[in-house]
MDAnalysis code that builds the backbone (N, CA, C; Angstrom):
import MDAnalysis as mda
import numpy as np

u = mda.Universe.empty(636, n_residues=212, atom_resindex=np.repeat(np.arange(212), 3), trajectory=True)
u.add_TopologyAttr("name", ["N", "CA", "C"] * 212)
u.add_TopologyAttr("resid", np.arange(1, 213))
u.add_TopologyAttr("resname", ["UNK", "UNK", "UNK", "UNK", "UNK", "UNK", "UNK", "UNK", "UNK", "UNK", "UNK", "UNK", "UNK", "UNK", "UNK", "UNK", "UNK", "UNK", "UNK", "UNK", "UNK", "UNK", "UNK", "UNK", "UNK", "UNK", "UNK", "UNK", "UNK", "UNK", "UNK", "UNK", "UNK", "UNK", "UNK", "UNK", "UNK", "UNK", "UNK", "UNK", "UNK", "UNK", "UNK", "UNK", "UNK", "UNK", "UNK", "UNK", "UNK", "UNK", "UNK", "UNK", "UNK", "UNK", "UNK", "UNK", "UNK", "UNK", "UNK", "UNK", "UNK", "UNK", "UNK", "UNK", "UNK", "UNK", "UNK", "UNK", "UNK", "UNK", "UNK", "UNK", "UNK", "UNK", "UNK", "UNK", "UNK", "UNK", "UNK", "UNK", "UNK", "UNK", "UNK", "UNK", "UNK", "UNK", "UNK", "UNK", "UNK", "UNK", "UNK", "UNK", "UNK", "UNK", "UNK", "UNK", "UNK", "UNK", "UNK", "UNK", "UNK", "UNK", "UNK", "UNK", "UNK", "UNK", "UNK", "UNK", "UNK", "UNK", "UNK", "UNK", "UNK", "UNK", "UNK", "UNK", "UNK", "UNK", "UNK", "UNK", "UNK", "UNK", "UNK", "UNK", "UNK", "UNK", "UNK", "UNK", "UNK", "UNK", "UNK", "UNK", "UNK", "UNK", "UNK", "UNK", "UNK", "UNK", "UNK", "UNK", "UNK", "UNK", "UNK", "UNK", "UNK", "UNK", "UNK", "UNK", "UNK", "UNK", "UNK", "UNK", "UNK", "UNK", "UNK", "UNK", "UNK", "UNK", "UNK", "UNK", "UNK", "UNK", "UNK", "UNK", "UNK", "UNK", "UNK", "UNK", "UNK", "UNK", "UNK", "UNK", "UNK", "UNK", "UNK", "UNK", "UNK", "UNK", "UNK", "UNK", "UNK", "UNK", "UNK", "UNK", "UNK", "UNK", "UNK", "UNK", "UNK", "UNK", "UNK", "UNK", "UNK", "UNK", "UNK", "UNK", "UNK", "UNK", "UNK", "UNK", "UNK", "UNK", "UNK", "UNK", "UNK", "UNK", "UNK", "UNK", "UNK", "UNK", "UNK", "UNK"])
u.atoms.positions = np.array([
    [127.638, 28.221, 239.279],
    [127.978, 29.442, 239.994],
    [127.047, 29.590, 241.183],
    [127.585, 30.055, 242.424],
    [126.979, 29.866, 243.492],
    [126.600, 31.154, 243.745],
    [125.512, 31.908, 243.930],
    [125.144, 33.091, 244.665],
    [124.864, 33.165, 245.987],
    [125.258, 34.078, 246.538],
    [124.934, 35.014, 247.793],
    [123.919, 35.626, 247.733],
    [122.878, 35.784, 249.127],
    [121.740, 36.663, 248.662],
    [121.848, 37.453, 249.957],
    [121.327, 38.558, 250.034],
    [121.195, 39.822, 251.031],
    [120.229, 40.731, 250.859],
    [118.837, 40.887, 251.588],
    [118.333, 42.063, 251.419],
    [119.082, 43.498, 250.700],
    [118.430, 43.703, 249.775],
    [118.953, 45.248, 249.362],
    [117.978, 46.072, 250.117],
    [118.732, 47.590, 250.399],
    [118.337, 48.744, 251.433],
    [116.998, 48.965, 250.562],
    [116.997, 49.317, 249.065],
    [115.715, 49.486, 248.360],
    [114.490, 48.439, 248.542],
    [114.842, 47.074, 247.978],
    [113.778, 46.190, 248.620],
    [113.065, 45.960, 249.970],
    [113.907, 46.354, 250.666],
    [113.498, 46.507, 252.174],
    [112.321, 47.756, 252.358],
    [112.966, 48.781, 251.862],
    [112.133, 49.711, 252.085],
    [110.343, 49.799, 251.185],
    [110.508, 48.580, 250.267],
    [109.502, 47.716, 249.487],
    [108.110, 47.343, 250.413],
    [107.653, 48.162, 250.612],
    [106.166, 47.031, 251.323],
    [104.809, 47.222, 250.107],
    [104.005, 46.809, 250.829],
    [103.178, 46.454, 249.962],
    [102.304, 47.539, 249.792],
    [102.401, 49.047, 250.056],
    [101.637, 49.954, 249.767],
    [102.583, 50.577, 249.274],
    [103.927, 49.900, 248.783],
    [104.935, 50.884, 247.706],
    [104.377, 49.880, 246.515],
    [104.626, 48.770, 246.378],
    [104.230, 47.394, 245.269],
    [102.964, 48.227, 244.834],
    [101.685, 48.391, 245.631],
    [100.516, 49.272, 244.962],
    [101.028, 50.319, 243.837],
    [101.619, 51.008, 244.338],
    [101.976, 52.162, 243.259],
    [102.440, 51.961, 242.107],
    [102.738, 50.620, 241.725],
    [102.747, 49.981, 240.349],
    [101.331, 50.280, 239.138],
    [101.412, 50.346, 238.417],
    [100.310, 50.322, 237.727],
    [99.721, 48.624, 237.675],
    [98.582, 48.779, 237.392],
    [98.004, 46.994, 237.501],
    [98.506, 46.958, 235.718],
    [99.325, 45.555, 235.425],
    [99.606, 45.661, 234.134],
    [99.313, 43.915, 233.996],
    [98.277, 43.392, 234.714],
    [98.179, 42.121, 234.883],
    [99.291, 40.862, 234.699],
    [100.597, 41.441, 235.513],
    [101.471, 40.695, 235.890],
    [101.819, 41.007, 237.325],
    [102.366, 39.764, 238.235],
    [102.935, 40.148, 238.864],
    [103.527, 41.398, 239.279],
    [103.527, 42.161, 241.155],
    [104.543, 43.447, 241.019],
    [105.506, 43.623, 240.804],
    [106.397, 42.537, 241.182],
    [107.491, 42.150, 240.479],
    [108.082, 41.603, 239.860],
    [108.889, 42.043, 238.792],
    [109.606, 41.145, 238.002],
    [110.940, 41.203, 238.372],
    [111.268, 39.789, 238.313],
    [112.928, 39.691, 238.195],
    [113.096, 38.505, 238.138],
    [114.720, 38.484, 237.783],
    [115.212, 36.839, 237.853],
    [115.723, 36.263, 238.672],
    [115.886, 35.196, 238.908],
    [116.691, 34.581, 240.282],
    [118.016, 34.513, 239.957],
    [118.959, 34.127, 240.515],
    [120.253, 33.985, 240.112],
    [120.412, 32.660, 238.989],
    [119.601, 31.697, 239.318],
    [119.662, 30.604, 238.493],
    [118.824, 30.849, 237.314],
    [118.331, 31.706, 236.931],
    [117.547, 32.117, 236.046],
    [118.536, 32.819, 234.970],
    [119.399, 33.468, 235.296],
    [120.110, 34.726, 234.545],
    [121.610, 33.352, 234.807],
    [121.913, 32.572, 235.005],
    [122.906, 31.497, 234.751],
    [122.756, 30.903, 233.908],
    [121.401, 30.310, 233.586],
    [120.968, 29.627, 232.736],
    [120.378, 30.337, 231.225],
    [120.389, 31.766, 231.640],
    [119.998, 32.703, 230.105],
    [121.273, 32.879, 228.989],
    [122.854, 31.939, 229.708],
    [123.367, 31.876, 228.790],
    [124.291, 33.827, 228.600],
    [124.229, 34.331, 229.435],
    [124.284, 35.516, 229.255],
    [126.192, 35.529, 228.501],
    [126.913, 36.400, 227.498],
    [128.039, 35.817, 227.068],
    [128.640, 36.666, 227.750],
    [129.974, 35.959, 227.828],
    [131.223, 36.591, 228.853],
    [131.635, 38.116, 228.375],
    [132.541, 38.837, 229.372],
    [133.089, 40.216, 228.466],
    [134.609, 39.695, 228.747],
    [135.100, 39.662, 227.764],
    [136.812, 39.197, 227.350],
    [137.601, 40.198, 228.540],
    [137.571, 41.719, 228.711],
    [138.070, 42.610, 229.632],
    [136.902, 43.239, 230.186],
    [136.499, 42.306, 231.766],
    [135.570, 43.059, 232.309],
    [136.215, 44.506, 233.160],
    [137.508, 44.113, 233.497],
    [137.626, 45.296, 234.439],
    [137.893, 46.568, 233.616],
    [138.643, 46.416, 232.149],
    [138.662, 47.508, 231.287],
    [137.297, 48.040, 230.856],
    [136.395, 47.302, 230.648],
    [134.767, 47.961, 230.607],
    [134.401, 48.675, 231.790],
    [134.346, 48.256, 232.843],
    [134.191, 48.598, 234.064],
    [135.273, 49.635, 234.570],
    [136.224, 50.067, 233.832],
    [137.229, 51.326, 234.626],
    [136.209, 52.225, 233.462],
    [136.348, 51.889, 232.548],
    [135.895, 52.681, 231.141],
    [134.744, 53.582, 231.592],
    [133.323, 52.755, 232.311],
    [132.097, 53.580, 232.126],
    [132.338, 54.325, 233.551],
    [133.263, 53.492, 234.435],
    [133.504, 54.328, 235.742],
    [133.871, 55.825, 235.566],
    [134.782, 56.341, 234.602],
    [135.531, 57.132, 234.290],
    [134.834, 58.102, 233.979],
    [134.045, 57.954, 232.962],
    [132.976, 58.778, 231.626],
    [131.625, 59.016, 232.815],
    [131.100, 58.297, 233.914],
    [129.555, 58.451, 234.883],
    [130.031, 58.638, 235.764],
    [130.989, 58.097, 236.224],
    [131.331, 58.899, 237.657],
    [130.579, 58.554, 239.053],
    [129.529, 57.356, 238.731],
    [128.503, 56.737, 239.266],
    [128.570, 57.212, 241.000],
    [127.645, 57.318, 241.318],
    [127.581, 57.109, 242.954],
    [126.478, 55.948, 243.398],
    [126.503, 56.093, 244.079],
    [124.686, 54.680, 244.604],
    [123.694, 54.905, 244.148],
    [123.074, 54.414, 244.087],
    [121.687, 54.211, 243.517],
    [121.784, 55.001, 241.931],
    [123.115, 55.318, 241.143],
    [122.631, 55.270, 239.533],
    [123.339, 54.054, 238.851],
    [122.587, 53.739, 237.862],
    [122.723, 53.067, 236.984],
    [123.575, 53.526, 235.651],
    [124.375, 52.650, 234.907],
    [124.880, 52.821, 233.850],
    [124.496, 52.254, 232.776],
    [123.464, 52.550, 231.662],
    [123.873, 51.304, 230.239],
    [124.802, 51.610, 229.511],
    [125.515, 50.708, 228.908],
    [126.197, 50.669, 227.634],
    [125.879, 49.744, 226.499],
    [126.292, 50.502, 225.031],
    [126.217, 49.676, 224.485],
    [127.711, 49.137, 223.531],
    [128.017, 47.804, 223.787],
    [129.250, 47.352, 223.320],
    [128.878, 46.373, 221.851],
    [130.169, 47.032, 220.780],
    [130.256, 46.705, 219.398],
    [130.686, 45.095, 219.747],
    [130.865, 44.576, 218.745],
    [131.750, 43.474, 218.710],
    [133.390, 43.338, 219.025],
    [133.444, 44.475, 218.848],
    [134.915, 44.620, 219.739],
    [134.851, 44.512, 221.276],
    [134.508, 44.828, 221.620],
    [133.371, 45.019, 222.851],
    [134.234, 46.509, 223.334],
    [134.071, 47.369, 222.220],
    [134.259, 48.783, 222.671],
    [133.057, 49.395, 223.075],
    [133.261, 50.814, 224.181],
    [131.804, 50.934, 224.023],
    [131.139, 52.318, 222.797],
    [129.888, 52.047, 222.577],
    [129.686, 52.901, 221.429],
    [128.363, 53.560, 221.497],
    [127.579, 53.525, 222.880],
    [127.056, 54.306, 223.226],
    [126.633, 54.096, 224.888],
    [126.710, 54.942, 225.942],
    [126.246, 54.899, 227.149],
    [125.565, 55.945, 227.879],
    [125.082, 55.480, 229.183],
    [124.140, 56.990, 229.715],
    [124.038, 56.493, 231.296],
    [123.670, 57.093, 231.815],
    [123.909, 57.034, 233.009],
    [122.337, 57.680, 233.842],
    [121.907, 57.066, 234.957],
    [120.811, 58.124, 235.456],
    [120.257, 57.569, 236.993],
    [119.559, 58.475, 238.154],
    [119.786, 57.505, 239.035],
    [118.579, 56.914, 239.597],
    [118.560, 56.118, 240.186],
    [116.852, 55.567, 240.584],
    [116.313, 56.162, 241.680],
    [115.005, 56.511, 241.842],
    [114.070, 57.613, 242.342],
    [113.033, 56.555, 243.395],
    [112.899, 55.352, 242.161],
    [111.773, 54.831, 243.039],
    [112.193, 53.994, 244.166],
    [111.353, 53.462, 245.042],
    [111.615, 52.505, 246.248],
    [111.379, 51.162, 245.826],
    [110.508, 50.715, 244.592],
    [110.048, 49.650, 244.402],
    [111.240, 49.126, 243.505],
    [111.828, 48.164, 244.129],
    [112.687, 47.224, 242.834],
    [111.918, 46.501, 241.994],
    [111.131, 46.693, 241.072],
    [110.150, 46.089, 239.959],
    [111.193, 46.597, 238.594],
    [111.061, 45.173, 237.582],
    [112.239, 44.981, 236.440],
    [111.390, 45.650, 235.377],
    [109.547, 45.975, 235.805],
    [109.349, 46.647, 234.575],
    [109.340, 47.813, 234.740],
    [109.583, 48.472, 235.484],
    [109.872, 49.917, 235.954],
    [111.329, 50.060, 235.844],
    [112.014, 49.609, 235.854],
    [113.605, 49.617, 235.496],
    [114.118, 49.188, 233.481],
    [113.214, 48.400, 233.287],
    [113.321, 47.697, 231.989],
    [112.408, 49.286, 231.236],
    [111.635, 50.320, 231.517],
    [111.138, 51.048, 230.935],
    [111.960, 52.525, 230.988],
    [112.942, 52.227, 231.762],
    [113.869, 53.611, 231.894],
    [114.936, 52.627, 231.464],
    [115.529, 52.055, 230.983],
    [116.950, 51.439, 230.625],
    [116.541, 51.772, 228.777],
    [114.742, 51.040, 228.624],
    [114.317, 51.358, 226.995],
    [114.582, 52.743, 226.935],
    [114.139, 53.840, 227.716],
    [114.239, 55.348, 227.191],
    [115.390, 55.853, 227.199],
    [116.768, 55.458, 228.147],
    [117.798, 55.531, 227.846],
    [118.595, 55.023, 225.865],
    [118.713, 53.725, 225.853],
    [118.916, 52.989, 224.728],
    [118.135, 53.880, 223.621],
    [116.809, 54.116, 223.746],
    [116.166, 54.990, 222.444],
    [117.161, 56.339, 222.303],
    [117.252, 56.921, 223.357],
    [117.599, 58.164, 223.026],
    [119.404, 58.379, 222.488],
    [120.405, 57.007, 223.141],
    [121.347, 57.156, 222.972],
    [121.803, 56.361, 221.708],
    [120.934, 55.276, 221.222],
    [121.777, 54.457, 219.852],
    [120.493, 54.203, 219.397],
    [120.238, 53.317, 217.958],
    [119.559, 53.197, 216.733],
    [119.125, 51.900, 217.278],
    [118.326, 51.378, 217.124],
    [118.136, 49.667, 217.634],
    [118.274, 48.612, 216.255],
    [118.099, 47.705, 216.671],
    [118.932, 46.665, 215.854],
    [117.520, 45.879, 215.495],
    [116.569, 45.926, 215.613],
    [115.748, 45.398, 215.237],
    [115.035, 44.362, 213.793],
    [115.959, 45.514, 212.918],
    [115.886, 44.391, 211.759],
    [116.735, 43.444, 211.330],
    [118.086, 43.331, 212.465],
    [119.166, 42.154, 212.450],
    [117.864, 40.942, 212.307],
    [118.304, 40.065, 212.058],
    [118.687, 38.837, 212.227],
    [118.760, 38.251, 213.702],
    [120.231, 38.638, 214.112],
    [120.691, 38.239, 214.782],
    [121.732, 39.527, 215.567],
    [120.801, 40.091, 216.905],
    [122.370, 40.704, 217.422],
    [123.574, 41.194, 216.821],
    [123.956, 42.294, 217.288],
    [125.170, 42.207, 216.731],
    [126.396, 43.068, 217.741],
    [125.234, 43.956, 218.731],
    [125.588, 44.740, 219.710],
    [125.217, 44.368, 221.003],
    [125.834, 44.516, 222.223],
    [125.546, 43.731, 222.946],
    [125.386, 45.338, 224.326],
    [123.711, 45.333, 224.839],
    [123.870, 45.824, 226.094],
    [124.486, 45.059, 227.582],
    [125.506, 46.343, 228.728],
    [125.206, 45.649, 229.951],
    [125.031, 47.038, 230.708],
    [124.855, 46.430, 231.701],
    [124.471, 47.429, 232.450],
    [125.141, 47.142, 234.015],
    [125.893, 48.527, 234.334],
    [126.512, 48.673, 235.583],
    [125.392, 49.294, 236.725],
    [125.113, 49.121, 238.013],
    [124.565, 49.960, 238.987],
    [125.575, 49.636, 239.919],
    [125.728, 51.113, 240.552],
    [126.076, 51.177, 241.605],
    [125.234, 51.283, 243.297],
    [125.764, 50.707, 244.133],
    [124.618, 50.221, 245.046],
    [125.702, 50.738, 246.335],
    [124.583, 50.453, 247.387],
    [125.365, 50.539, 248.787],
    [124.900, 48.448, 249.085],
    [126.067, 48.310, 250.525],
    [125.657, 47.133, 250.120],
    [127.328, 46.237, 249.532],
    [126.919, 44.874, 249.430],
    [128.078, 44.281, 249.193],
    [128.112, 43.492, 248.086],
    [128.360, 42.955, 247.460],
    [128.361, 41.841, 245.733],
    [127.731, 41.130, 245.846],
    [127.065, 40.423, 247.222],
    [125.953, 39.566, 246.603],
    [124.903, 40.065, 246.078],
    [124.000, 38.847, 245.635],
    [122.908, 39.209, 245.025],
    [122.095, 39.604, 245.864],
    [121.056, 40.886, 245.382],
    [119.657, 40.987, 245.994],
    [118.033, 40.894, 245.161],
    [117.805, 40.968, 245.372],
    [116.134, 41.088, 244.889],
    [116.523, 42.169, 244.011],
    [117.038, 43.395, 244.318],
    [117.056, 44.485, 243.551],
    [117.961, 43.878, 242.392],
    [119.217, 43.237, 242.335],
    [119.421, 42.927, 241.246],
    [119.116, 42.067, 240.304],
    [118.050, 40.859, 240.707],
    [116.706, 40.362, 239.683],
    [116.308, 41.027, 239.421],
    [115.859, 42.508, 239.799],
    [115.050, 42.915, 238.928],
    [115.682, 44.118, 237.901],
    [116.600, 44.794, 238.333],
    [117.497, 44.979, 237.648],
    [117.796, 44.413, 235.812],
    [118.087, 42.812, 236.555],
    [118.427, 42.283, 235.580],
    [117.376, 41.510, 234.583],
    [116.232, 41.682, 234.811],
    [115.422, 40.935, 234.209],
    [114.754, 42.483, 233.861],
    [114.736, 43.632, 234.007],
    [114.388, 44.575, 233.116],
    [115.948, 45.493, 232.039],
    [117.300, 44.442, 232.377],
    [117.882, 44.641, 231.094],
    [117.884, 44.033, 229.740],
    [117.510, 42.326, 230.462],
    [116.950, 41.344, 229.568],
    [115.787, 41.853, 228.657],
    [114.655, 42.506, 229.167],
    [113.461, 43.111, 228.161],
    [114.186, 44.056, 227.495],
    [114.672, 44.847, 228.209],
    [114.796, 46.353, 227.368],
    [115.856, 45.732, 226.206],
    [116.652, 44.372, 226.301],
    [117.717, 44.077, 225.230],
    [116.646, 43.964, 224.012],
    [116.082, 42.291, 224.112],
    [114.918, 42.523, 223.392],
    [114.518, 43.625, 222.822],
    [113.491, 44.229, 223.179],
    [112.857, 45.386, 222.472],
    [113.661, 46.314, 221.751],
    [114.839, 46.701, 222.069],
    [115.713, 47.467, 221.617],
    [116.871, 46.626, 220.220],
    [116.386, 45.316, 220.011],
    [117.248, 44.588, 219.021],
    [118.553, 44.160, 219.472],
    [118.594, 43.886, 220.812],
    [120.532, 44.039, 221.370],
    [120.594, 42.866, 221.999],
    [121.817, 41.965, 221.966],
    [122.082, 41.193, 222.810],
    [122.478, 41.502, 224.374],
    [121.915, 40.810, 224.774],
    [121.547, 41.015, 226.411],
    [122.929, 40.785, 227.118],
    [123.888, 41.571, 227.894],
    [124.948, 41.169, 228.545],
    [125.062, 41.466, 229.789],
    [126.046, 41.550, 230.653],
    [126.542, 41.447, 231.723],
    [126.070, 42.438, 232.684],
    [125.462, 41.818, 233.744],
    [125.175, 43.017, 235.244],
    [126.108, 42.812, 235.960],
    [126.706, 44.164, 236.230],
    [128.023, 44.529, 237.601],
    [127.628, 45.147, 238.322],
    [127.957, 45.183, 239.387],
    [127.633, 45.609, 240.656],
    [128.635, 46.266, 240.861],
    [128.479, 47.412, 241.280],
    [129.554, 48.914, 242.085],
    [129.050, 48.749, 243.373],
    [130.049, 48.286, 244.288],
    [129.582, 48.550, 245.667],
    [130.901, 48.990, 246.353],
    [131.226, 49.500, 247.766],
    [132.174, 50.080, 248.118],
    [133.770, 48.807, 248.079],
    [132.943, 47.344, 248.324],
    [133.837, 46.841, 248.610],
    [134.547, 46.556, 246.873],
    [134.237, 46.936, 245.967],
    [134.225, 46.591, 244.846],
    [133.583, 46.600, 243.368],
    [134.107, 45.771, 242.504],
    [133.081, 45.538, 241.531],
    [132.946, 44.191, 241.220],
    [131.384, 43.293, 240.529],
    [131.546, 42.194, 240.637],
    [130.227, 41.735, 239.685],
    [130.991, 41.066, 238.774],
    [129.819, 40.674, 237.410],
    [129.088, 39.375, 237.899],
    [127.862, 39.562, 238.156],
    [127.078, 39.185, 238.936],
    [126.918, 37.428, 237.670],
    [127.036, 36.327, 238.420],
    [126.997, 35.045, 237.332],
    [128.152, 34.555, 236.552],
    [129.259, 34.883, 237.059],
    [130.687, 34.961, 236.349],
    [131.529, 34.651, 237.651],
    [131.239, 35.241, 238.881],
    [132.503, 35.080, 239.890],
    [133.613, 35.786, 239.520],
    [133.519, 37.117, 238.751],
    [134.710, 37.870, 238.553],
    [134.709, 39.172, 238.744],
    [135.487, 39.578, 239.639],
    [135.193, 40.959, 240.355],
    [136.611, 41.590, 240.249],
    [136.812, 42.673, 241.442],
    [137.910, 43.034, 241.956],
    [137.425, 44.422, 242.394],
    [138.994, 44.905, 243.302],
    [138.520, 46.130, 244.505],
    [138.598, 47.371, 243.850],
    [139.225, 47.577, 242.711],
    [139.128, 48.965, 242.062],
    [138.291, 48.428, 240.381],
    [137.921, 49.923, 240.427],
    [137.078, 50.889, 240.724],
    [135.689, 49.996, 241.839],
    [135.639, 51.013, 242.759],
    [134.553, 51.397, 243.377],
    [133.474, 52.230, 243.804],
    [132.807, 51.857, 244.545],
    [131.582, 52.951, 244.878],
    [132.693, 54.414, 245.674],
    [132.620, 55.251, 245.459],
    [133.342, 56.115, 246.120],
    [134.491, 56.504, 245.455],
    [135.339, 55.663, 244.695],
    [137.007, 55.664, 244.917],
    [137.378, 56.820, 243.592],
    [138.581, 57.536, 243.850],
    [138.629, 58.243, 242.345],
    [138.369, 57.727, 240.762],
    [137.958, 58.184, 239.540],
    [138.302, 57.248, 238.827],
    [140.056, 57.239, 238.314],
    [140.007, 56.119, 237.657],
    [141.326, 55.928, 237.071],
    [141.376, 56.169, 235.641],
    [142.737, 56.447, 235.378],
    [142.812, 56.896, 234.079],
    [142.455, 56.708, 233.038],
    [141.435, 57.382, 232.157],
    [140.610, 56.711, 230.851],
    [141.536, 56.034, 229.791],
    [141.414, 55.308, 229.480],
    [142.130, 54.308, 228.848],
    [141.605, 54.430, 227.079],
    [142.351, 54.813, 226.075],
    [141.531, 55.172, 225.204],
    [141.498, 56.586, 224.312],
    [140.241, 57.433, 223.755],
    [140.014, 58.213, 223.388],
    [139.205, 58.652, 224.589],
    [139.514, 60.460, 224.636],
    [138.858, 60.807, 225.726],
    [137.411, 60.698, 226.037],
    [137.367, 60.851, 227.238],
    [135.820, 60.284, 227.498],
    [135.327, 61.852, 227.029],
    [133.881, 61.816, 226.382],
    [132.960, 62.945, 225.896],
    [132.455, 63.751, 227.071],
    [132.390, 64.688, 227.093],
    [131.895, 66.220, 228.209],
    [130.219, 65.411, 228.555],
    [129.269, 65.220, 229.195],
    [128.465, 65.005, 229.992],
    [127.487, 65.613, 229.550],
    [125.988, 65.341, 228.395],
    [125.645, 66.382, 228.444],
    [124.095, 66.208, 228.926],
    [123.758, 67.385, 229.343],
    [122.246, 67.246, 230.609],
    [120.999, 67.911, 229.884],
    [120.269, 67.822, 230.450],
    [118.724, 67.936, 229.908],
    [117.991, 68.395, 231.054],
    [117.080, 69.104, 230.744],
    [116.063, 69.203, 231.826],
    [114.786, 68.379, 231.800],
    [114.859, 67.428, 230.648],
    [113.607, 66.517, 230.430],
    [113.876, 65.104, 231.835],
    [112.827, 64.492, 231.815],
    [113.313, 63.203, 233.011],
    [112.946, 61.970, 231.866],
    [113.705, 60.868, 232.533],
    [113.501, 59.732, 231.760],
    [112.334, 59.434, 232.130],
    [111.714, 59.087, 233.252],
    [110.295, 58.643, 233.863],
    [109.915, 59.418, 234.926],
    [108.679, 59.153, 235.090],
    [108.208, 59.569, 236.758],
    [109.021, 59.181, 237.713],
    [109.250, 58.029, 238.014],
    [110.128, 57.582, 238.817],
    [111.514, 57.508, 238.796],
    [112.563, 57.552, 237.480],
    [113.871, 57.601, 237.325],
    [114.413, 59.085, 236.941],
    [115.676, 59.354, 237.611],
    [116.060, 61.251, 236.670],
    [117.397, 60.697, 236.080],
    [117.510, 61.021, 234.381],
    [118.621, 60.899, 234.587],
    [119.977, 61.899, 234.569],
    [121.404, 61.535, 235.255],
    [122.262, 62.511, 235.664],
    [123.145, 62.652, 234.179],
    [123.466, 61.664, 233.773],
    [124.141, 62.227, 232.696],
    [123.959, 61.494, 231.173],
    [124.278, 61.537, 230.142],
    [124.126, 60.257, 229.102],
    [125.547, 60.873, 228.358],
    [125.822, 59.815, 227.287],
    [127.186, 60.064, 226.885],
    [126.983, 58.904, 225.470],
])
């Protein structure tokens, strides 16, 4: 699979007295993966990406810069999700991988004493910007990879919401509806659940808008 790469508007706005504002956690400021990195993690296919992808469109309502997790059964229904949007300037995967964990804690049970997986996270963001890859989505994706881990979940699929589309980043499978902007389309299913809000924040740096 061949990637595209493009500055993202967030990484750009990245210099090195935003990277400071990291805590020193004696790693690198950033984490993320390359495209050949997250090809080679084996990540497993979703049988109906665009029915997942109308699904969480419907229920978040996403605009730019929020993020969606879900978590999908073996059916690959979904059976718990949340939504919230990013605050900071720094695309760092452990600052993203630590608000995706406080999401997952608060919305499902973790799997930790499996064996083996049995539920599988992915995670949608919506971006400004076009389907290729950026820096922001290594890191993105290499703080869904931790937060799978820690949380007991098999690690799945990053999509990209951008105006021109949607597009599962390592797959080559996209298409033009749902998008950044566009109405959603009809929930497919049991109705999507009422939205419910908090006045607590997920992090210093992330708020989130809705969970479900």
């Amino acid at each position: 699979m061949t990637f595209g790469s493009t500055p993202s508007t967030a990484a750009s706005k990245s210099g090195p007295s935003a990277v400071s504002a990291i805590p020193d956690s004696g790693h690198p400021p950033t984490r993320m993966l390359e495209p050949a990195e997250w090809s080679a993690a084996e990540i497993p296919l979703l049988r109906s990406p665009r029915e997942v992808v109308s699904g969480l469109h419907a229920r978040h309502r996403p605009t730019p810069a929020t993020a969606v997790v879900a978590v999908l059964d073996q059916e690959e229904r979904v059976r718990a999700s949340a939504s919230f949007a990013r605050r900071s300037h720094v695309a760092d995967g452990w600052v993203f991988r630590n608000a995706l964990l406080a999401q997952l804690r608060r919305v499902v049970p973790h799997d930790l004493r499996r064996r083996t997986p049995v539920r599988t996270a992915v995670l949608l963001y919506c971006r400004e910007g076009d389907g290729r890859w950026t820096r922001e989505d290594g890191a993105w994706m290499w703080g869904l990879r931790d937060a799978c881990t820690l949380h007991g979940l098999r690690c799945g699929a990053y999509i990209t919401l951008t105006r021109e589309g949607w597009q599962v980043l390592g797959e080559g499978r996209g298409g033009r509806r749902p998008s950044a902007g566009s109405r959603p389309e009809d929930f497919v299913g049991a109705e999507p659940p009422a939205p419910s809000r908090t006045g607590a924040s997920a992090s210093e740096l992330l708020r989130r808008v809705s969970a479900r």
